[in-house]
Structure formats: structure tokens, C-alpha cells
N, C-alpha and C positions, 0 to 999 in steps of 0.2 A: 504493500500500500504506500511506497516512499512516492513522492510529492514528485511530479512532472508536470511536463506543460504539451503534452500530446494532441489535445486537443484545442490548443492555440492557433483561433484563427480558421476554424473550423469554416469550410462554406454554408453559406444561408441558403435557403430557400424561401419564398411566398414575406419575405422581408417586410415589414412594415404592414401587411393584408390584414393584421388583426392580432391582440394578443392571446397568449395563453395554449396554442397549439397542445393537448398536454401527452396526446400521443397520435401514433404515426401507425396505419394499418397496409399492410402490402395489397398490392390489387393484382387482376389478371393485366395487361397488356401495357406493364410499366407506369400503370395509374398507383395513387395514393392518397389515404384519406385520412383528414385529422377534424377534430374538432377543438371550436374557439370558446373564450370565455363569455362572449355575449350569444352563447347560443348554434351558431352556423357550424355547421359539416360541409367542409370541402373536398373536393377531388381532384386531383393537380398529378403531374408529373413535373421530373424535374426540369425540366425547359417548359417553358409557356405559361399562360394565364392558368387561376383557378376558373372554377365553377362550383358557385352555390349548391349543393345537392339538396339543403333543407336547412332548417333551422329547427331545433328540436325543443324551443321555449326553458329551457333548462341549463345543465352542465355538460355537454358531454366529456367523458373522460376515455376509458377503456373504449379499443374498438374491434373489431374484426369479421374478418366476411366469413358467412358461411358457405356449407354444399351447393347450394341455391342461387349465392349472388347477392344473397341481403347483405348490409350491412349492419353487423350484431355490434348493439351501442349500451354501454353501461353509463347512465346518465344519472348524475351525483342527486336529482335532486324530484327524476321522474321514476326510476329503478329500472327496468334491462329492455333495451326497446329495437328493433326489428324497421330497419330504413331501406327501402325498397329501390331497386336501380332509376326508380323517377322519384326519388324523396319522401314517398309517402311514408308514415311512421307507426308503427304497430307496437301499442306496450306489450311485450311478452309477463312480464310480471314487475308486481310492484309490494306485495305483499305476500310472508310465509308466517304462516302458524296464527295467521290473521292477525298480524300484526306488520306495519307499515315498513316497507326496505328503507330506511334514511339516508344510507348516504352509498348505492353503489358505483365500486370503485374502477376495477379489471378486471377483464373473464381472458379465457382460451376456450376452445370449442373441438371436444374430442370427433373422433373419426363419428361414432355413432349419433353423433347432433350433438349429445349432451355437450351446455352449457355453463362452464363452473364459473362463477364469479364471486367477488368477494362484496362484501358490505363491511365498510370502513367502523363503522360506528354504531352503536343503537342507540347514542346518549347525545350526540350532537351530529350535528348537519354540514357539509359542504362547507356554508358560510361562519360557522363556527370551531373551524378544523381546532387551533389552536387550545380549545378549553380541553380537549380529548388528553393535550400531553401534560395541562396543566395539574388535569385530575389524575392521571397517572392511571386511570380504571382499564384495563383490556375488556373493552364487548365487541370487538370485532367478529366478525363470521366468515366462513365461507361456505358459502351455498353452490346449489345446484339446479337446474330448472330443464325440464324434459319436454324437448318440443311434442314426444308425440303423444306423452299424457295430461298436460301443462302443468305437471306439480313443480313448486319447487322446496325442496329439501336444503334444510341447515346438516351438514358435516363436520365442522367444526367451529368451537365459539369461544370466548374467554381470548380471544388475539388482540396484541397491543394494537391498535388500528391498523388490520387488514388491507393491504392491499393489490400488490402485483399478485398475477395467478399465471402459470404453465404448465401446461401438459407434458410432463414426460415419454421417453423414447416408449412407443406403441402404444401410449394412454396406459402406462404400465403406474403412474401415481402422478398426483398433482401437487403441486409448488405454489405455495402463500408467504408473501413476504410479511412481517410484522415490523411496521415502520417503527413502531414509539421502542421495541426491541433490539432492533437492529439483527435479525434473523432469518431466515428462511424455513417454514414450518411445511413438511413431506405427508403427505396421505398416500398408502398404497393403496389402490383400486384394482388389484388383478394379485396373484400367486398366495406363498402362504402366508404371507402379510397385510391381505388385503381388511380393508377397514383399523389398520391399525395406523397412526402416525409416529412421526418424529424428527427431529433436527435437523434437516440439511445443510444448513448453514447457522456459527453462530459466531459473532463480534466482528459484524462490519463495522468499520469505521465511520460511517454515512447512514442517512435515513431512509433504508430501501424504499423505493417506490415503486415503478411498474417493473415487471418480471416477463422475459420472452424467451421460448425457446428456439434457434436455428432450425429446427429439424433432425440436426445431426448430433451436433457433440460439445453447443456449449448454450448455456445458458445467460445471457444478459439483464444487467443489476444498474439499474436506474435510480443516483443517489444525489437528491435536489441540493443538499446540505448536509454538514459534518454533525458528529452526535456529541461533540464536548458541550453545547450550548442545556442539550437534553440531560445531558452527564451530571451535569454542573448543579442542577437544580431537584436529582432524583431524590437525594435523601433531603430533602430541604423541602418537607409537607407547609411549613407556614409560610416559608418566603414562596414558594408558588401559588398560596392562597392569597397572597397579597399583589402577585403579580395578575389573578385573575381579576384582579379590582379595578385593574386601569380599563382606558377602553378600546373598545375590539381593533378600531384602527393604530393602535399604539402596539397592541402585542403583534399585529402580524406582522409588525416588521422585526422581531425580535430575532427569527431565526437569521443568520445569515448564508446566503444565497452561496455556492460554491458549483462546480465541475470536476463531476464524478461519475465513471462509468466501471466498471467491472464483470469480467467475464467467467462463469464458473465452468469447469468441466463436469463428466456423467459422478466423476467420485466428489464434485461439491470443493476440488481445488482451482484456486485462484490462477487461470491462465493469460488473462487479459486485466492490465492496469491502465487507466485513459481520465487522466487529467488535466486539470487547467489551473495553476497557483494563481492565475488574475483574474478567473472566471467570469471571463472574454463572456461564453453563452455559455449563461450558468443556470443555476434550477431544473436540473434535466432528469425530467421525471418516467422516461421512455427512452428505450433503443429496442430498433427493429432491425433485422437484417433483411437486407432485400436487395435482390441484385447484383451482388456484390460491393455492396455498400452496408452500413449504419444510417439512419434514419434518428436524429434525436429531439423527443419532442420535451417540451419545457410548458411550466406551468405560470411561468410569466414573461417571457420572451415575446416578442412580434415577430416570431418566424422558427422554421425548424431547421434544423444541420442535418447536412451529411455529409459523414467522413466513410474516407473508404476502408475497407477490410481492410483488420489489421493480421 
């Protein structure tokens, strides 16, 4: 994890189009779709203008196409929603156990449709990210949603706010990252492990965010900001209650923004290190690989990077 600047200077893409980009979905025919803070889902490649696909009145975050050609959208503030190759948008779900999804974050989407995606929080929302690390409470989830029954299923729960999710090689277990943790938390779903969990990762440096697998043989670790600021205040129950006192726009700028990417291999070792000591294009909450390239999308930027295979 020693301190480089690899990521210096990284190319932009869709520059100035809007902020908040906060992830980056690979498409068929060298297309790419992200969505913005005030709403919109674009579709762009990397030379030329975007194109509006929709605007989903909400967050979107997590994204990814499915079998079909949808666009499968985890939307912070509507819950998992289904955007059609002419924009039209379909909630696939928004509530389990009859109770309301608040704040979904990332999904992947196994061979068989299923759906896994995480729910950040049960205790605060999107616009409240901040009080989740103040309160230091793990409700994160990761659930599951089956296109062809519409149930959707909680897997696992008690997660410092949940969020990156990937499917490992043959949908053989899936990958949750726990941001306020600094971890990667493993479910088997297939062999004699299945429905058991545990550790795949634990003492990043940074505050994992979105989680994606290549297909092949590494997994990419999305880290907005470093974890001394989170460190700094864990045992210190009264000084974070006093920091919740101030107001909402004074705390979110607390965290400090950095450039941090990280690549794991199938045994969960660090083979990729990609930083920026001057966090040129920082907050980088997404890497996709696509095409031979990195894809990084950011959760307060006006544009996304792509750097190429490293």
C-alpha cells in the first residue's frame, strides 16, 4: 500500500457533463453507462457526445446490464430498478420483509439473473451517509432479488455500511465490501461451504466502496478516502457525538477526499496498487475493467477516468 502517484493525470472522460459519475457499467458495442448526482443515466463511449438514457428522479449508484439489455440500477434513494434500452424504468424492488430498502448501494448479477445487491444502511439514507460512521452501528445488508419469483431475500446483515458487491469465478460466492470496516465480507453460494460466510479481505487502508470482478482473476477495490480520519474517532463514543451536533453540511466535508484503487487476486492478495499522493481525480468510488482499460467513476468529480490496464 506504499504511496505512488500512478494514477496522476489520469484521462477524463464526459469532463464537466455533470457531477458525481459514481460508477461506470461496460456495455455491448464499446458503449458505457454511468449515472449523475442530479439524477441522469448516460450512455457514452469514449470518443463522442453522451446521450441522456433517462433520468431516474433519485441517486443512481451501482449499475449493470443484464441477459436482456436492461440496465440493472441500484438507486440510493428509489431501491433496485430495471432501465430499458429507451429509458423507460421499472422498480424491480424496493422493499424486503416489508420493510423499506433505504439506501441501495451495488449489485452484480449472477449467470442465473439473480440479483445481489447491497443496502448501505437501515438507519440513515443517501443524504445522511455521514451519521452511519458517526454512530458507528453496522445495519448494512446484502440482499438478493429473483427476477423470476420477484422475492427479494436479506443474506446477510449486521455490515458496517455495505456496499461494493461481486460475483465470484462461476457465481461460486459473492463479495461485500464493509466501508465503515475497511473489509471484504465472502458468502459461498455453491460447494460444501455454501450459505456459510467469511473474511476475504481484512485492513485496507481506505474506505472500500464499489467492488468488481474482471471475469478472470482479479478483483477491483474502489477507495474514495483513507480510514485514519474513521480510525481517529473509533474509540472516541463522545467526541463523535458531538461531532454529530454540527450541521450536515459541515460534516461532509470532514472526510478527506484521496486516490485509491486496489486490485485483489482469487486468494484475496494485493496485486495491483494505483495511487495519487495529490488526488488529481480523487473520490473514486468505482473501477471497471473494460476493454482493456479501467473505467473510474467518482462520487464527486464532473467526469470519469480511464486509465489503461495495468
Amino acid at each position: 500500500f506504499a504511496g505512488n502517484d500512478q494514477l496522476a493525470g489520469v484521462p477524463l472522460l464526459l469532463d464537466g457533463v455533470g457531477a458525481g459519475p459514481e460508477d461506470v457499467a461496460c456495455g455491448p458495442k464499446g458503449f458505457l453507462y454511468t449515472g449523475l448526482a442530479d439524477g441522469r443515466i448516460l450512455k457514452f463511449r469514449s470518443k463522442g457526445n453522451p446521450h441522456e438514457l433517462t433520468n431516474t428522479g433519485g441517486r443512481p449508484l451501482g449499475m449493470q446490464l443484464d441477459a436482456a439489455g436492461r440496465l440493472i440500477v441500484a438507486d440510493a434513494e428509489r431501491g433496485l430498478l430495471a432501465v430499458s434500452s429507451r429509458g423507460v424504468i421499472e422498480v424491480l424492488t424496493d422493499a424486503v420483509n416489508g420493510r423499506k430498502i433505504l439506501f441501495a448501494d451495488d449489485l452484480d448479477i449472477a449467470a442465473d439473473g439473480t440479483i445481489w445487491f447491497s443496502d448501505a444502511s437501515t438507519g440513515f439514507g443517501y443524504d445522511k451517509t455521514i451519521y452511519n460512521f458517526l454512530e458507528g452501528r453496522p445495519t448494512g445488508r446484502l440482499l438478493s432479488y429473483n427476477p423470476a419469483s420477484g422475492k427479494t431475500r436479506v443474506h446477510l446483515d449486521d455490515l458496517f455500511f455495505a456496499n461494493g458487491v461481486a460475483l465470484g469465478p462461476d457465481d461460486s460466492y459473492v463479495l461485500v465490501n464493509e466501508t465503515g470496516a475497511g473489509r471484504i465480507m465472502r458468502l459461498w453460494l455453491t460447494g460444501e461451504l455454501a450459505g456459510q460466510h467469511d473474511v476475504f479481505y481484512s485492513g485496507l487502508p481506505g474506505t472500500p466502496d464499489n467492488l468488481s470482478f474482471n471475469g478472470k482473476d482479479t478483483f477491483w477495490v474502489a477507495m474514495p478516502s483513507l480510514r485514519k480520519d474513521i480510525d481517529a474517532m473509533a474509540d472516541q463514543p463522545m467526541l463523535r457525538d458531538l461531532f454529530s451536533r454540527l450541521p450536515l453540511a459541515t460534516l461532509q466535508k470532514v472526510a478527506v477526499p484521496y486516490s485509491f484503487v486496489v486490485g485483489l487476486n482469487l486468494d484475496g492478495e494485493v496485486i495491483h496498487n494505483l495511487q495519487d499522493t495529490a488526488a488529481g481525480f480523487n473520490n473514486i468510488t468505482s473501477v471497471n475493467e473494460c476493454g482493456g482499460a479501467l473505467y473510474l467513476g467518482s462520487l464527486t468529480m464532473p467526469a470519469v477516468a480511464r486509465y489503461p490496464l495495468p
